[in-house]
C-alpha positions in Angstrom: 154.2 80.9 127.9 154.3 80.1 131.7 155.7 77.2 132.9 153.3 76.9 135.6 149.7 77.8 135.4 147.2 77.2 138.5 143.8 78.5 137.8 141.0 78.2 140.4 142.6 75.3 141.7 139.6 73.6 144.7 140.7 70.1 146.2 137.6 68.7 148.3 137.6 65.6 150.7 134.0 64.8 151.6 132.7 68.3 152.4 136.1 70.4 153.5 137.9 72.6 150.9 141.7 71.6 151.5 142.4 74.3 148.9 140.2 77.0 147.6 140.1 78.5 144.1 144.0 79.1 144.4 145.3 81.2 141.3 149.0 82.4 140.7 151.4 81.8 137.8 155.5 80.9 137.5 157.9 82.0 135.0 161.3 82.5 136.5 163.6 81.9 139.6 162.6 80.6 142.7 158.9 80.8 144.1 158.3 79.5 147.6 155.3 78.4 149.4 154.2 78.9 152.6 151.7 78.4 155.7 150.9 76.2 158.5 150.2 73.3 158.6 147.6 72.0 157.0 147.3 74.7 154.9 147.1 72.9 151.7 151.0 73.0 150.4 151.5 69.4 149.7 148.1 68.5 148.5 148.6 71.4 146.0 152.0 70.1 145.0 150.6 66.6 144.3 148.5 68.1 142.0 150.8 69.9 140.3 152.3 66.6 139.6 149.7 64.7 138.3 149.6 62.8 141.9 146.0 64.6 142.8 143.3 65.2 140.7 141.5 68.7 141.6 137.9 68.9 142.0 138.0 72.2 140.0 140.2 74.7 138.3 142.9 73.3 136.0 146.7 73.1 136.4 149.3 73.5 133.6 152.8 72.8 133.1 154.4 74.5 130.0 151.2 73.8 128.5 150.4 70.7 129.6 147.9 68.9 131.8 149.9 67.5 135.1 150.3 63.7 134.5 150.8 63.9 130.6 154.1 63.1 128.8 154.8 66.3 128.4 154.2 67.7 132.0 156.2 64.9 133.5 158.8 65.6 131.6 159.2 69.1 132.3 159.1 68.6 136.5 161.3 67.2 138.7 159.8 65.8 142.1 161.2 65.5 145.6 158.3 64.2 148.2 158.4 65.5 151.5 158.6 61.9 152.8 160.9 60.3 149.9 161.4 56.2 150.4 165.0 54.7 149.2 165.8 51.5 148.4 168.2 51.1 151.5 170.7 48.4 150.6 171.3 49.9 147.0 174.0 52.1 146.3 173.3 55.6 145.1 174.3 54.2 141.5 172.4 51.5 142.0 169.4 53.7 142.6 169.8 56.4 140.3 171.0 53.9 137.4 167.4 52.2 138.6 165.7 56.0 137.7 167.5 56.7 134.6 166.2 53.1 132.9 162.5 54.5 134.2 163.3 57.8 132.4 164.2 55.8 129.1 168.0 56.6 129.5 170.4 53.6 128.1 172.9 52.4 130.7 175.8 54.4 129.1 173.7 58.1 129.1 172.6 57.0 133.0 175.7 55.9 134.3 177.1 59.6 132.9 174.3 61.1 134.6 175.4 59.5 137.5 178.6 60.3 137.6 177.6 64.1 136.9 174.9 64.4 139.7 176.7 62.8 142.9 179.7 65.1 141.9 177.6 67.9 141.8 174.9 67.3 144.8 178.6 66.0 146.9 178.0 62.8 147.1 180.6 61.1 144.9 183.0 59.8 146.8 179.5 57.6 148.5 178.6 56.4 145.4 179.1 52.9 146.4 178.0 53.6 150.0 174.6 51.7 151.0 172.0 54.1 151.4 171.1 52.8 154.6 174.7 54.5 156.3 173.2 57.8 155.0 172.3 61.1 157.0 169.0 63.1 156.2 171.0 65.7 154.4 172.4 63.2 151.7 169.4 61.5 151.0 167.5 65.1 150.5 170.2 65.3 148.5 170.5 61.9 146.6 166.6 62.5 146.2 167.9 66.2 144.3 170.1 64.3 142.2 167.2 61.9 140.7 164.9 64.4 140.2 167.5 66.1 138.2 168.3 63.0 136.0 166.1 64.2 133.3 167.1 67.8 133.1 163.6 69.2 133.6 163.0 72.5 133.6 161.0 73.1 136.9 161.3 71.3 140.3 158.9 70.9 142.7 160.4 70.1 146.1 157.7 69.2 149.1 159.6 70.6 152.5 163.5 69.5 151.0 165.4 71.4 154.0 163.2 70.1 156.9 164.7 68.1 160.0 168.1 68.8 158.1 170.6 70.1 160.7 172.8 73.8 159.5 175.6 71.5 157.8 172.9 69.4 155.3 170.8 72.3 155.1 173.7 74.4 153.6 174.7 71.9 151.5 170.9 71.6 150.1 170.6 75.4 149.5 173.7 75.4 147.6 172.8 72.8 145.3 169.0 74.6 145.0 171.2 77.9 144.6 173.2 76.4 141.5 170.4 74.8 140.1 168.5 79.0 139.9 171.9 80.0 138.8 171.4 77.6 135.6 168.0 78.9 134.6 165.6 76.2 136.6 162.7 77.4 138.0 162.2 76.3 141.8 159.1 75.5 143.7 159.5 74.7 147.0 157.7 74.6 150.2 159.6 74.8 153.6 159.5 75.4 157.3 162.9 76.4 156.9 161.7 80.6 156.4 165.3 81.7 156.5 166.6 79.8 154.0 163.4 81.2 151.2 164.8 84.8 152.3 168.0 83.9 150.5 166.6 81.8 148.0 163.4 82.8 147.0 161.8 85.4 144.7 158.3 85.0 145.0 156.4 83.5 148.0 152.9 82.4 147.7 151.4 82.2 151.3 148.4 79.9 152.2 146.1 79.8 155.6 143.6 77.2 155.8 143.3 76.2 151.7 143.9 79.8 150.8 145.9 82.0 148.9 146.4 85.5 151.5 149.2 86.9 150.2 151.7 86.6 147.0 154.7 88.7 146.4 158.5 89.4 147.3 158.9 90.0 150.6 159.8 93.4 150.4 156.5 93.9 148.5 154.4 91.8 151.1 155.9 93.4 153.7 155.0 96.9 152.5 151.7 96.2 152.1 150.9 94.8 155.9 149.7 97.2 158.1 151.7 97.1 161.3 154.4 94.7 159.9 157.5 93.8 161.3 161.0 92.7 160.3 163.9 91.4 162.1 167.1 92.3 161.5 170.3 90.2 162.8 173.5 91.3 163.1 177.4 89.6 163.3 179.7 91.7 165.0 183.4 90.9 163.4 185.0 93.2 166.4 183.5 93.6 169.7 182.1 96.8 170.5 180.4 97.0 174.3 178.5 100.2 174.0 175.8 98.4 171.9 172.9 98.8 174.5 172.6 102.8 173.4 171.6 102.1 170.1 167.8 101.1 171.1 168.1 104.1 173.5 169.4 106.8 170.7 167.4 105.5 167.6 163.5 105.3 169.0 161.6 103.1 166.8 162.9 99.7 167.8 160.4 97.2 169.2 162.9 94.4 170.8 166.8 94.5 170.9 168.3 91.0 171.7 171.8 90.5 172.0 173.2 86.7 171.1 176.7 85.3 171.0 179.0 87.0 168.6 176.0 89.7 167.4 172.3 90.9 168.2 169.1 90.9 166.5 166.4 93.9 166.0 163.0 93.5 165.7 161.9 96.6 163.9 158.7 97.7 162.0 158.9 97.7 158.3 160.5 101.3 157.7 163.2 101.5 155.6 164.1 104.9 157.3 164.7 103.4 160.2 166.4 100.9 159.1 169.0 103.4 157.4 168.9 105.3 160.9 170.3 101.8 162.8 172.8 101.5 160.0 173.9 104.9 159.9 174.1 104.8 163.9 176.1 101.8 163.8 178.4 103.3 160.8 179.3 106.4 163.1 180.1 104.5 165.9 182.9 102.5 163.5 180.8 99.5 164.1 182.3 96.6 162.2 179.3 94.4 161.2 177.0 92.3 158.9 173.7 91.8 158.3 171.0 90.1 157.4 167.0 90.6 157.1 164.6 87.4 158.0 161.6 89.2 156.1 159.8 86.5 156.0 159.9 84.8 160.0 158.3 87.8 160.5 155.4 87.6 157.8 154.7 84.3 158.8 154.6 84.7 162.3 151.7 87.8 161.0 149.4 84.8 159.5 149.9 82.5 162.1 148.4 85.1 164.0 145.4 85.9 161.7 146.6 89.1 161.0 142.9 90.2 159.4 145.5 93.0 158.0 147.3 89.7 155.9 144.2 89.6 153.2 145.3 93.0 152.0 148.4 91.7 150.4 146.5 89.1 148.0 146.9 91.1 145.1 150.8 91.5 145.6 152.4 90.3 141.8 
């Protein structure tokens, strides 16, 4: 059995379609979603949760109906805009959570104890919430959705307006919690960070589903798609400006501080053409692909070419 189920999913606000007759299902790992704004992520999150009801299709959560026993118990929610109670003390509010999720004081006081160690935020357990940065509330607001061990959470933009050092620390614990056998929904701005994390992405334009895939898959099946491709250089090496000149097929070289950045189309030969280049020239480097920027920069677009990959699995 899935453990999530979306089946012509339509949401309708007087006459617009916020979401139209969106289908996929989740069994495993990470699955992110994607779009612009007002693309219809976090209305189809709330319904997912029970917070929405759709005005047809059907939703199910191991099972389930959203907003049953069941389907509550299985999901663990983090709202893009998440209120705190700001004079309490993260024990204070995660010992408020744990009563809510029928946990007697010794179990949630455990619980506690267990989740501010493992989201880092033990040694502020007794800190007011108010003294808190972004990055440790998304974080405190991790913990409690994690107070009832559920099996899937559903996070609503978790790494945005976090700065590198709380958007790292996020990631890790959403890394630990895959590790463990969770399944993670998330939507984000932050397209970088779902290259790392994410196995799936679900993309939606104006209510829509366009795409579904990995992004190798998604990216193989664009027409005139691009990746970029950035590089760290651990040693200098000044003779970098041939490469674009001596492997033709690059669109845009871009050097940065400590490294440079390709912008290539999706070919993996040429791709093993800029590595081997770099190999023979005793280049001492690491990469990294942001698959993903570049897909989403195709749909802001309206890449017509985008519909194609809606029957990625």
């Amino acid at each position: 059995m899935e453990a999530l189920t979306v089946e012509n999913l339509t949401k309708r606000y007087d006459r617009e379609d916020v979401l139209k007759e969106v289908s996929f299902k989740v069994d495993s790992g990470a699955f992110g979603l994607i779009g612009p704004n007002g693309a219809g992520k976090t209305t189809l999150i709330k319904i997912i949760c029970g917070l929405l009801a759709p005005t047809s299709g059907r939703v199910l959560i191991d099972g389930n109906p959203p907003g049953s026993p069941a389907a509550n118990a299985a999901i663990g929610y983090l709202s893009e805009r998440q209120g705190y109670y700001e004079q309490r003390t993260p024990e204070e509010y995660l010992g408020f959570f744990g009563a809510l999720h029928g946990l007697t004081r010794a179990q949630t006081q455990e619980r506690t104890r267990e989740l501010l160690a493992k989201v880092g935020l033990a040694k502020n357990a007794k800190d007011p919430i108010s003294t808190f940065s972004r990055g440790m509330r998304q974080r405190l607001g991790i913990a409690r959705a994690m107070l009832h061990r559920p099996r899937i959470y559903l996070l609503d933009e978790p790494l945005s307006g976090l700065d590198p050092t709380g958007r790292k620390e996020v990631m890790r614990v959403l890394s630990d919690l895959k590790k463990e056998g969770s399944i993670i929904f998330l939507s984000s701005h932050e397209l970088k960070d779902m290259d790392t994390l994410c196995d799936q992405i679900l993309m939606l334009s104006n209510g829509k589903k366009i795409a579904r895939g990995n992004p190798d898959s998604l990216m193989a099946k664009i027409r005139g798609a691009r990746e970029v491709l950035a590089f760290n250089l651990h040693s200098p090496f000044p003779a970098l400006d041939r490469l674009p000149a001596e492997v033709p097929g690059i669109l845009k070289f871009e050097a940065s501080e400590g490294g440079f950045q390709l912008t290539i189309p999706h070919d993996p030969a040429l791709e093993r053409k800029i590595l081997q280049w770099l190999l023979d020239h005793f280049v001492d480097f690491s990469m990294k692909k942001h698959v993903i920027d570049s897909l989403y920069s195709q749909i802001l677009e309206d890449s017509p070419e985008a519909g194609e990959a809606d029957n990625a699995t």
